[in-house]
C-alpha positions as MATLAB code, in Angstrom:
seq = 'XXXXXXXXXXXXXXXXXXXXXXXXXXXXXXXXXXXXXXXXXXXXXXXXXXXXXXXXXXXXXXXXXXXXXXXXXXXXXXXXXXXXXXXXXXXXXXXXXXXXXXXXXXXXXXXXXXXXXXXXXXXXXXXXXXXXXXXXXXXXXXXXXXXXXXXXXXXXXXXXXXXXXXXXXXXXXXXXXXXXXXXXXXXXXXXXXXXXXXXXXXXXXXXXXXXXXXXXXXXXXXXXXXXXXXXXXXXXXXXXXXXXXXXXXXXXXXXXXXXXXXXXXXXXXXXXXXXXXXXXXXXXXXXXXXXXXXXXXXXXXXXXXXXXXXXXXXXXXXXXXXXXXXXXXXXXXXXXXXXXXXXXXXXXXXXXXXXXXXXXXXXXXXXXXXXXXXXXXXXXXXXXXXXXXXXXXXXXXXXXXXXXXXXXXXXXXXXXXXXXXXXXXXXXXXXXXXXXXXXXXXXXXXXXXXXXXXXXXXXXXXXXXXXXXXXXXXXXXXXXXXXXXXX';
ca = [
      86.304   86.941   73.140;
      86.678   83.117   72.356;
      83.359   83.249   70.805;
      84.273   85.540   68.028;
      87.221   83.821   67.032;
      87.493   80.964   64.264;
      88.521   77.342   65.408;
      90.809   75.470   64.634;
      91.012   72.071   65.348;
      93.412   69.062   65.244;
      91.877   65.510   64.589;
      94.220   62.550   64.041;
      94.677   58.468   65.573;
      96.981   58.671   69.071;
     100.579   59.487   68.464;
     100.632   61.738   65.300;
     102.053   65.146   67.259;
      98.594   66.964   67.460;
     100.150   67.889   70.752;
     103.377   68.771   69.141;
     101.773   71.165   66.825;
      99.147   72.411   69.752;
     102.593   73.405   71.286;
     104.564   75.068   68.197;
     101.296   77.342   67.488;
     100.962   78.058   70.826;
     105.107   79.152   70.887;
     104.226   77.636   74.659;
     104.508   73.889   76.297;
     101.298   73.482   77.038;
      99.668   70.005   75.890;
     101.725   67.291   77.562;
     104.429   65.500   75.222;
     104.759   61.654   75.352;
     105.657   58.897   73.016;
     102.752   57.112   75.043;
      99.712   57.020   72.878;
      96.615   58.908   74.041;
      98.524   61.072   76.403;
      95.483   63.692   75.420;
      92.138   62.619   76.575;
      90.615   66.065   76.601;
      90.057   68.695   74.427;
      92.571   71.596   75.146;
      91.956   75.024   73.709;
      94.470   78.010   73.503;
      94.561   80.886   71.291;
      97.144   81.615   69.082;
      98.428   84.450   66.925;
      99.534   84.146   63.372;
     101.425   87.681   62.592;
      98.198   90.079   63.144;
      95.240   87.436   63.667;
      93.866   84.967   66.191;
      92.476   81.765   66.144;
      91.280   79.522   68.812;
      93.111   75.959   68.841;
      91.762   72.852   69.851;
      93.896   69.826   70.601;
      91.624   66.865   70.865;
      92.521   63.261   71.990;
      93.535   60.729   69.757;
      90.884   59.140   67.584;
      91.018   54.841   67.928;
      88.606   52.476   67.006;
      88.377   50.333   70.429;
      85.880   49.608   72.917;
      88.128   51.027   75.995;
      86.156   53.291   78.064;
      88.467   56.398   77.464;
      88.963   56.256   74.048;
      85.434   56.265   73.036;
      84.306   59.371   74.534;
      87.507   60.897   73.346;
      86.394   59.704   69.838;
      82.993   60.877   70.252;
      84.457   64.120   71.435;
      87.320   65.068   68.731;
      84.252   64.337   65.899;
      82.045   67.072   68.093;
      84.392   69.399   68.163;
      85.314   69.089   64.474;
      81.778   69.691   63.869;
      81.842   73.121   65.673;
      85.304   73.935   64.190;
      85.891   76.504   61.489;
      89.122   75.044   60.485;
      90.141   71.285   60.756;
      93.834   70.210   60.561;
      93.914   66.086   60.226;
      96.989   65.106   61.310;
      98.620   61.586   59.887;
     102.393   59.686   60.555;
     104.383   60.282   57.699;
     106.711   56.857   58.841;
     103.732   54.819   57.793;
     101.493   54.200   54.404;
      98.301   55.718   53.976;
      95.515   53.235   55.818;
      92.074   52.918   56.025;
      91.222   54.130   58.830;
      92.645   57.732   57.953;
      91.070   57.528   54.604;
      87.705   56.778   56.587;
      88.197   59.963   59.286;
      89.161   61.671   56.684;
      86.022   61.406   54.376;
      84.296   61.514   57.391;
      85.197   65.081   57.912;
      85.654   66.038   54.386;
      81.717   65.764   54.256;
      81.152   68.845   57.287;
      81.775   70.868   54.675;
      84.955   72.590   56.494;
      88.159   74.364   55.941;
      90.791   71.494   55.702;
      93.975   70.323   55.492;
      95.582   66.678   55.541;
      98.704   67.659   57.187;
     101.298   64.741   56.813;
     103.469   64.877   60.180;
     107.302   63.296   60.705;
     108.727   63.939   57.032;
     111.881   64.979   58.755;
     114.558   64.857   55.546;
     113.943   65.345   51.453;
     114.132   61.898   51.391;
     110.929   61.108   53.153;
     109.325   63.979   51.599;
     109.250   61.748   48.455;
     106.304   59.764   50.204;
     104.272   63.040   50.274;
     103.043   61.815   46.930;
     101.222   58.531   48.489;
      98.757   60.805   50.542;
      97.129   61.435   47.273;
      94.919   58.822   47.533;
      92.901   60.949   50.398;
      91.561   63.188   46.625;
      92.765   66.152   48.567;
      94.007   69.249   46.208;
      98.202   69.739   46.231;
      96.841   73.505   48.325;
      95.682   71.333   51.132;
      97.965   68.904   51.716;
     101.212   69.980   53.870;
     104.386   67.262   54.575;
     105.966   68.865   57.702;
     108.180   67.780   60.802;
     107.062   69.633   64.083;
     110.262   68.602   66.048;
     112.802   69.402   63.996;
     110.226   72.648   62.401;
     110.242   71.839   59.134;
     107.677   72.609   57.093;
     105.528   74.607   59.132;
     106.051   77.865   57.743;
     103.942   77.189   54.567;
     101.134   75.592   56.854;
     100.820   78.972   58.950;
     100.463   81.094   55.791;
      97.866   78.152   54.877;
      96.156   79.099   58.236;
      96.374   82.685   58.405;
      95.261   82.956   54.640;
      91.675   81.548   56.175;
      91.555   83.580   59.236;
      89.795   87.521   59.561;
      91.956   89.968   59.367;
      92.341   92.853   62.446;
      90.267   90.509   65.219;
      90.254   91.521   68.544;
      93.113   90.137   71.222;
      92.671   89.566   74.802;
      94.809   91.336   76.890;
      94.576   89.366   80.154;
      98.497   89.081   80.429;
      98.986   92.604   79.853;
      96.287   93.739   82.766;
      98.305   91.624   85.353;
     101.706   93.292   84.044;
     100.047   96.258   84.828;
      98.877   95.367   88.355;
     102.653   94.819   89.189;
     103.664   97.903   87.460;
     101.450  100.118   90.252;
     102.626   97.995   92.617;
     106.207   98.701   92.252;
     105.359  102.447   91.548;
     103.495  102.687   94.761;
     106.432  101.296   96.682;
     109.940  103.186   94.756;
     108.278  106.660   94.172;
     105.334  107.208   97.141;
     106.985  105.611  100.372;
     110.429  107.004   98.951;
     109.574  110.152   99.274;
     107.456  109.418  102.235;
     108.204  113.088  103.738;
     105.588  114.092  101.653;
     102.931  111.117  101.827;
     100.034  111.594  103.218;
      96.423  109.205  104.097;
      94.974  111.564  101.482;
      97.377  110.559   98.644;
      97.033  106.656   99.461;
      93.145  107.307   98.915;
      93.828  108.885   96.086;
      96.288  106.063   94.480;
      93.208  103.546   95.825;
      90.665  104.983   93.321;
      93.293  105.367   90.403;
      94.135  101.806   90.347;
      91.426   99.926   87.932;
      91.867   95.976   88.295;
      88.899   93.681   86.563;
      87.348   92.056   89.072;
      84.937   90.411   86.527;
      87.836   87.183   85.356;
      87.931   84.569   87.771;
      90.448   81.962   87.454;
      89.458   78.449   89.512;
      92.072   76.236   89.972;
      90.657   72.715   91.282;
      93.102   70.758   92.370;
      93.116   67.477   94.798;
      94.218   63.743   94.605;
      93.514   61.137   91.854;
      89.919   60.212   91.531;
      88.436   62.415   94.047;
      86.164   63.664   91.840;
      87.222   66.562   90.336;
      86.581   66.161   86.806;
      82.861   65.230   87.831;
      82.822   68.412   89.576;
      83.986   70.608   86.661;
      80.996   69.290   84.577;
      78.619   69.990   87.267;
      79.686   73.134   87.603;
      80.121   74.154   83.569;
      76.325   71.746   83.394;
      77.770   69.729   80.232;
      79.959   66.940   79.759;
      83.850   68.768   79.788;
      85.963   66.786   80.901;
      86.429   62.662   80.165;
      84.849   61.027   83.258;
      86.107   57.334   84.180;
      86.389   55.109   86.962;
      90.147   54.818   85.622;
      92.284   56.330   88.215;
      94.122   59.339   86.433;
      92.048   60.026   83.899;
      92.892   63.899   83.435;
      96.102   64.098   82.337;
      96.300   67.703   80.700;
      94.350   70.609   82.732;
      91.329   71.171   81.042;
      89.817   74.773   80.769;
      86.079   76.360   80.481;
      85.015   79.890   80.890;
      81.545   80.764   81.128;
      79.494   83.513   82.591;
      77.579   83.710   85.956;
      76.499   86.810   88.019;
      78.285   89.128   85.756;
      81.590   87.285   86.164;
      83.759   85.304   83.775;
      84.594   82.077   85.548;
      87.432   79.911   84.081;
      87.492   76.574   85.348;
      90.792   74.737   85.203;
      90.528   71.043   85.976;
      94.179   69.872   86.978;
      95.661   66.063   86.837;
      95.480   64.486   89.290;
      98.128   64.063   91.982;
      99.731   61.352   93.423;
     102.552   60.753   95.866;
     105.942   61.845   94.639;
     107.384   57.744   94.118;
     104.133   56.928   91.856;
     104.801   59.806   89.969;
     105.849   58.470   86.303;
     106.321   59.224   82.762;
     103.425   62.174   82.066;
     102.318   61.981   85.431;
     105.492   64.321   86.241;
     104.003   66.628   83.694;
     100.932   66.757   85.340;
     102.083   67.828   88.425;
     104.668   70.633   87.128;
     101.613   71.601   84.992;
      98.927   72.007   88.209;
     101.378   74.084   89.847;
     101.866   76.251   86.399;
      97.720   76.626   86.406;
      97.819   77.626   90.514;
     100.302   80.367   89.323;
      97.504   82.207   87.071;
      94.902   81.309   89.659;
      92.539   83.581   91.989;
      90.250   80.920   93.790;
      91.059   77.123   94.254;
      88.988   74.580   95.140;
      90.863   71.696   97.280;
      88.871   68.472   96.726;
      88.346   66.183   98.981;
      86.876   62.740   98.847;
      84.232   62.576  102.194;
      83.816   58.811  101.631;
      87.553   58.425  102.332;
      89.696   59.002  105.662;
      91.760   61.929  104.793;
      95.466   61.556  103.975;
      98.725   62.891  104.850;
      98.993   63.944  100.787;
      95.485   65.955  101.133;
      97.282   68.102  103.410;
     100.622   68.397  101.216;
      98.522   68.812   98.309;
      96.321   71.653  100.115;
      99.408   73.582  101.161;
     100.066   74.427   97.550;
      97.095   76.147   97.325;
      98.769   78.246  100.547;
     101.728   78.475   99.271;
     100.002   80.447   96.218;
      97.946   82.603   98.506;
      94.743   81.876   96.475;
      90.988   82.447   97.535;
      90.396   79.246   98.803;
      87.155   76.771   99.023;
      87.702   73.275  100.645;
      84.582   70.962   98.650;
      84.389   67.543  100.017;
      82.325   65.741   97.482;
      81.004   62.382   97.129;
      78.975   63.383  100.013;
      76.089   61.203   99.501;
      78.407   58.325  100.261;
      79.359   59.144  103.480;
      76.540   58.583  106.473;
      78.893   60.811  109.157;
      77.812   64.357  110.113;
      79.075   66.885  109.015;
      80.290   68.358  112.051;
      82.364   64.841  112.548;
      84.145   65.729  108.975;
      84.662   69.794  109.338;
      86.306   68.741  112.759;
      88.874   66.406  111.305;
      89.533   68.993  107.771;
      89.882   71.906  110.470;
      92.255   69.814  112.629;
      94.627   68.927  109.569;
      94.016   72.058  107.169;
      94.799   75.258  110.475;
      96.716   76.814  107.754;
      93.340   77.272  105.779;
      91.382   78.360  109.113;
      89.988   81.034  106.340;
      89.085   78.619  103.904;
      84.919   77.497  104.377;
      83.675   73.990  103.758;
      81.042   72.798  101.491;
      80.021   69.269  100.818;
      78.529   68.561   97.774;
      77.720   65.366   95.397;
      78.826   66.149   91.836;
      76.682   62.816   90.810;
      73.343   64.014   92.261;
      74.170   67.744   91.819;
      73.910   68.586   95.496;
      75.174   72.142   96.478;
      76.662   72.709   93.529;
      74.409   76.043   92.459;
      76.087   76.938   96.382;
      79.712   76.107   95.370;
      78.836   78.882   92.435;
      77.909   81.290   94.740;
      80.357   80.914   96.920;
      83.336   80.905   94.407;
      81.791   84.099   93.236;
      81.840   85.453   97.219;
      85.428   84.498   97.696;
      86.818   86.202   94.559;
      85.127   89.318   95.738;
      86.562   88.973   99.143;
      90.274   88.098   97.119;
      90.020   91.257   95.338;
      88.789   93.738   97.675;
      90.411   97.314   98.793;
      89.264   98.414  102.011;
      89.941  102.273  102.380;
      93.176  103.667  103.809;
      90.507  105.678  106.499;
      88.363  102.478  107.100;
      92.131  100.675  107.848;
      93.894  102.972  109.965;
      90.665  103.181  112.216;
      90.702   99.054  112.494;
      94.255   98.595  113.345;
      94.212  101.673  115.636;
      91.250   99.973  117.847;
      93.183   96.682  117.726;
      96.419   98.881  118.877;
      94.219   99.889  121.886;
      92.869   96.710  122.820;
      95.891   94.595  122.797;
      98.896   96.976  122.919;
     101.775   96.577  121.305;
     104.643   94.479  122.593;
     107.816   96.241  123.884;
     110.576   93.452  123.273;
     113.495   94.308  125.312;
     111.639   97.635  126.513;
     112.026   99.003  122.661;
     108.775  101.156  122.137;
     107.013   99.862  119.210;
     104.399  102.851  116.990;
     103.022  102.039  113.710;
     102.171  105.702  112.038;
      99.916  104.520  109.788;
      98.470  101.367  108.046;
      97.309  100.887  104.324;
      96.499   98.187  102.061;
      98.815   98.243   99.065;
      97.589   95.835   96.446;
      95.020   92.740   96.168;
      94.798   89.200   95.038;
      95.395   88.794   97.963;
      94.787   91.373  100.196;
      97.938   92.713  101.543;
      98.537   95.389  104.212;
     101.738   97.307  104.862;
     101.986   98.940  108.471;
     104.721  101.517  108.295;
     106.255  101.670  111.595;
     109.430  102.766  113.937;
     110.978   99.139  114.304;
     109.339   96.676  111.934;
     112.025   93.766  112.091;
     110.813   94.103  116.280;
     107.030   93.008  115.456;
     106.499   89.594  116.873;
     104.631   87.089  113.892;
     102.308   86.552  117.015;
     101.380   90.120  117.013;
     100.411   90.123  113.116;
      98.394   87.160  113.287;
      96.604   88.942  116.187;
      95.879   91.907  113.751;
      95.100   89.680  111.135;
      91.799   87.811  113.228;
      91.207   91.893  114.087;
      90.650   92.609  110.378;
      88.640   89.181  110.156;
      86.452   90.232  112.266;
      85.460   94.148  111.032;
      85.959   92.915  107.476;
      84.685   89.717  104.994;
      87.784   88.189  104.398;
      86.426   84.761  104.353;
      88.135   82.145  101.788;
      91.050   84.609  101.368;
      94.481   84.749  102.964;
      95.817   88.314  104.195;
      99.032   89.028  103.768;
     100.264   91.897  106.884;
     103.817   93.842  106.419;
     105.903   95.766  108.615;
     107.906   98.232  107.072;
     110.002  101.418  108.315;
     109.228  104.706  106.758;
     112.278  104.140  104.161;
     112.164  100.803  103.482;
     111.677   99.241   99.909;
     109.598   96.041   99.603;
     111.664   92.841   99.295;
     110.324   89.745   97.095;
     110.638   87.695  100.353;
     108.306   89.810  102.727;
     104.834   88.907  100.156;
     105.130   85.872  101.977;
     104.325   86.936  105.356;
     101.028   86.543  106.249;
];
């Protein structure tokens, strides 16, 4: 879909509110904020909807003349992606005169030939709108040139008819948001009108509701997650095979998550390369942002990947970072990269991630090198696997046969000489997997007993890299909010 749609992009020095105006498009918070300059170091891509057509925006980092590391592949990156851009939007301060070094990016752009707009940020009163008339000097036509103020939204309106006058009219809108509204919508219809009337439920009508609900099982959303400069940025361009993400020695270079979808094996994998985290006192300024914003990103996530540096001892905040991925009940993949610089075994290093990670017993272990490219085709493969496992329904039949030959080789328990019978067993949703078993006493079945069942379905079934989620119910219950979070 993002291929078909026109780009837009915003190019401008550090500290004009590109990321202000990435935001107010997007009618979302989704670039970090700062008054720090450079706060974006990647390009970040959303798309947007003016009234009945789409664009794709990119918000690239801020263009400086200096010989820092960062700042030079950001450079090098904003002019790239102006190149491939349909639309540019260069921002400038309105607080300051016209300088050379706009009037040089600017000509510098003017000459691809593109759509574009000198848009003249922080006029925030008539008064300052009276300076408008020095941004003349750029030659750009009175049409082009917009003075607006994106935090106090003035302004804007005339840009967005400047925008939307240049985009296609009736193009095609992705619907991702409204598939998963639908996903919940079965869910809660399965639960209020089947089991409610339960007198009249039968195996045959769970099979039936099994083939009626369609989910796509060809989006994959990979969160990668782990702590500061363990590698994950590295990873993400190994993975995508270009150059995404700015790579530095720089401790903390990712600030905003930065996103890539591409195909492989019929699937549409979207890569989404969180900050970096860091323990809770370091945590200042955007920092904070980038943590609320990795746990946003695990939210819309399917599969994770919890990095972990294998040239490092591993740290209480690798575990406390990990149980966020278990707290989201995501497909999970433990990588432990920089592989190449460790000489231990690998059985020495799954030993101590198994000891520390139980609660990802599921989860398998690859080590790869993102700087020689080692495993990495594997890591592919296996995200691929684990989504399938994520998203898989087994068959109300299949179940009930399972959990009735677990039933008869461990029994179940009789606390306080109650009788305990579950009538029947089916699995009521994915992403993950999650399994109801309606039963006499539900609030009587020991956890003990459910993780039992749960190594039983292990066992007959691929579950690997995903967690299962098992729920006792009576034949009248309704499902509460708090029992998705048994497992």
């Amino acid at each position: 879909m993002e291929n078909n749609l026109k780009k837009v992009a915003l190019i401008g020095q550090p500290n004009v509110g590109k990321s202000s105006l990435f935001n107010r498009l997007a009618n979302k918070r989704i670039a970090i904020v700062s008054d720090i300059a450079g706060t974006t170091r990647d390009i970040k891509k959303h798309q947007i909807e003016i009234l009945d057509r789409s664009a794709l925006l990119l918000d690239t980092g801020g263009i400086d003349e200096t010989n820092d590391e960062i700042f030079s592949n950001v450079k090098n990156k904003a002019i790239k992606t102006a190149k491939e851009a349909d639309i540019i939007l260069f921002m400038v301060d309105g607080k300051n005169i016209p300088d050379d070094k706009d009037k040089e990016l600017f000509y510098e752009l003017q000459r691809l030939g593109k759509e574009l707009a000198l848009v003249v940020n922080k006029i925030d009163n008539d008064k300052e709108l009276e300076r408008l008339w020095e941004f003349f000097e750029f030659g750009i036509s009175d049409e082009n040139l917009f003075g607006i103020s994106v935090s106090h939204n003035r302004g804007t309106k005339t840009l967005y008819e400047w925008i939307y006058k240049h985009l296609p009219e009736n193009p095609e809108t992705v619907a991702k948001l409204e598939e998963e509204k639908r996903r919940k919508e079965l869910e809660d219809e399965f639960f209020e009108d089947e089991f409610e009337n339960d007198e009249d439920f039968s195996i045959e009508g769970l099979e039936k509701l099994d083939e009626e609900e369609v989910i796509d099982d060809t989006s994959i959303n990979v969160a990668i997650i782990g702590r500061v400069n363990v590698g994950k940025s590295s990873i993400l361009n190994s993975l995508v095979g270009m150059e995404r993400s700015v790579v530095s020695s720089i401790a903390g270079t990712t600030i905003d998550p930065v996103d890539e979808t591409f195909s492989y094996k019929d699937k549409n994998i979207t890569f989404v390369d969180t900050a970096g985290l860091r323990r809770r006192g370091s945590i200042e300024g955007i920092e904070k942002y980038a943590l609320m914003r990795t746990k946003e990103m695990l939210e819309k996530a399917n599969v994770a990947l919890v990095v972990l540096d294998a040239s490092r001892e591993l740290t209480d905040l690798d575990e406390k970072i990990a149980g966020l991925v278990d707290e989201y009940g995501l497909g999970t993949i433990i990588v432990l990269n920089k592989w190449d610089e460790n000489m231990d075994t690998f059985q020495k290093i799954e030993e101590e991630v198994r000891r520390r990670f139980r609660f990802l017993s599921y989860a398998p272990i690859i080590a790869v090198s993102a700087k020689t490219g080692r495993s990495i085709d594997r890591l592919k493969d296996k995200i691929v696997e684990i989504f399938d496992n994520y998203t898989q329904r087994i068959p109300t039949s299949q179940l009930n046969k399972v959990i009735e030959e677990a039933v008869i080789r461990h029994s179940l328990p009789s606390p306080n000489g109650a009788y305990l019978r579950i009538y029947y067993s089916t699995q009521f949703s994915t992403r993950p997997p999650r399994i109801a078993l309606v039963m006499n006493k539900p609030q009587l079945l020991h956890y003990s007993y459910k993780r039992y069942l749960i190594n039983f379905l292990r066992e007959k079934f691929n579950f690997e890299g995903t967690p299962i989620h098992v729920i006792a119910r009576g034949k009248h219950d309704k499902m509460g909010d708090e029992e998705y979070l048994e497992r």
